[in-house]
C-alpha angles and dihedrals in degrees: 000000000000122000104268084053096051093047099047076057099063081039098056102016116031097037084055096061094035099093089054104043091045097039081063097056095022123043111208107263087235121119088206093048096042119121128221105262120240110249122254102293098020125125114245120231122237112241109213115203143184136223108231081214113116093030081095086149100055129080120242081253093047092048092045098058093038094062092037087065092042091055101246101150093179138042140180098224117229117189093234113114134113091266098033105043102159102114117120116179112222081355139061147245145218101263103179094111082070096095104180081245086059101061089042082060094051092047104045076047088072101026089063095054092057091274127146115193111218101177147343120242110235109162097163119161105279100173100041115159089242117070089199090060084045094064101048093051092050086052084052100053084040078061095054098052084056088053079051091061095049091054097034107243129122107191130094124178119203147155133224088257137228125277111169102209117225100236107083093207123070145025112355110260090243090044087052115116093227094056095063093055091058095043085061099049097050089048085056083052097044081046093058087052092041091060097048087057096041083233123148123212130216117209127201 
């Protein structure tokens, strides 16, 4: 599988299964979205999610009363629908029509039909070439945990990124040696926000 495949995979496959599989190791730091928890010597249930990515032509209200019916409990949230389309996969958007009233707004939408939201997808470029471009995506992932806050939740879920190099030949750009390097610098970065939002991220 080449690598945009294999990217449009984790985009449309594993994100998907993210919030389930994470809301079964990792309950959401909400108090509001927080489950009982099962007594000493009692089984604990497995939570299965959904990512809200790939319902592009739903409102955050439709969605949420869609997968309400269905029996989806939790969700990771992904800004995608009809009235919050702010969502870029690997980029980044303007994010200023997110009031903090706003967000309030999107997550009270799903809490009220029976939705806890574990996480947001988040899945900018974190080991972009340009530092320059680096850093603005970091100050953009550092917006959406306070978009977090505002919604209450803690959790963001993301990925290194793709950055196709320009040269045909060689190492792939994200199998370099210097890439991961820079991955981990830029975790360590993304660490340090993470800390002054008392936010916790999910890598991929």
């Amino acid at each position: 599988m080449n690598a945009l495949n294999r990217r449009q995979a984790i985009v449309r496959t594993a994100c998907t299964a993210a919030a389930g599989a994470l809301g079964a190791v990792l309950p959401a730091r909400s108090a509001a979205d927080s489950p009982a928890q099962p007594s000493s010597g009692e089984a604990r249930p497995v939570t299965v999610g959904l990512a809200t990515f790939g319902f592009t032509t739903l409102s955050n209200a439709q969605l949420a009363k869609e997968l309400s019916d269905a029996g989806v409990r939790t969700i990771q949230l992904f800004l995608s629908q009809t009235d919050s389309n702010f969502w870029r996969y690997n980029s980044r958007s303007d994010l200023s029509g997110l009031t903090p009233d706003r967000c309030r707004a999107i997550a009270e939408t799903y809490r009220q039909a029976g939705i806890a939201l574990h996480s947001i997808g988040v899945y900018t470029n974190l080991i972009h070439p340009d530092a320059a471009e680096r850093s603005a995506n970091l100050e953009y992932f550092e917006s959406m945990m306070r978009i977090g806050g505002a919604m209450g939740v803690k959790a963001f879920i993301t990925e290194a990124g793709d950055y196709h190099a320009p040269e045909a030949a060689g190492i792939a750009y994200h199998f370099r040696e210097e890439v991961w390097h820079r991955m981990v610098a830029t975790g360590k970065e993304l660490a340090t926000l993470a800390e002054r939002h008392d936010a916790v991220v999910l890598v991929q």
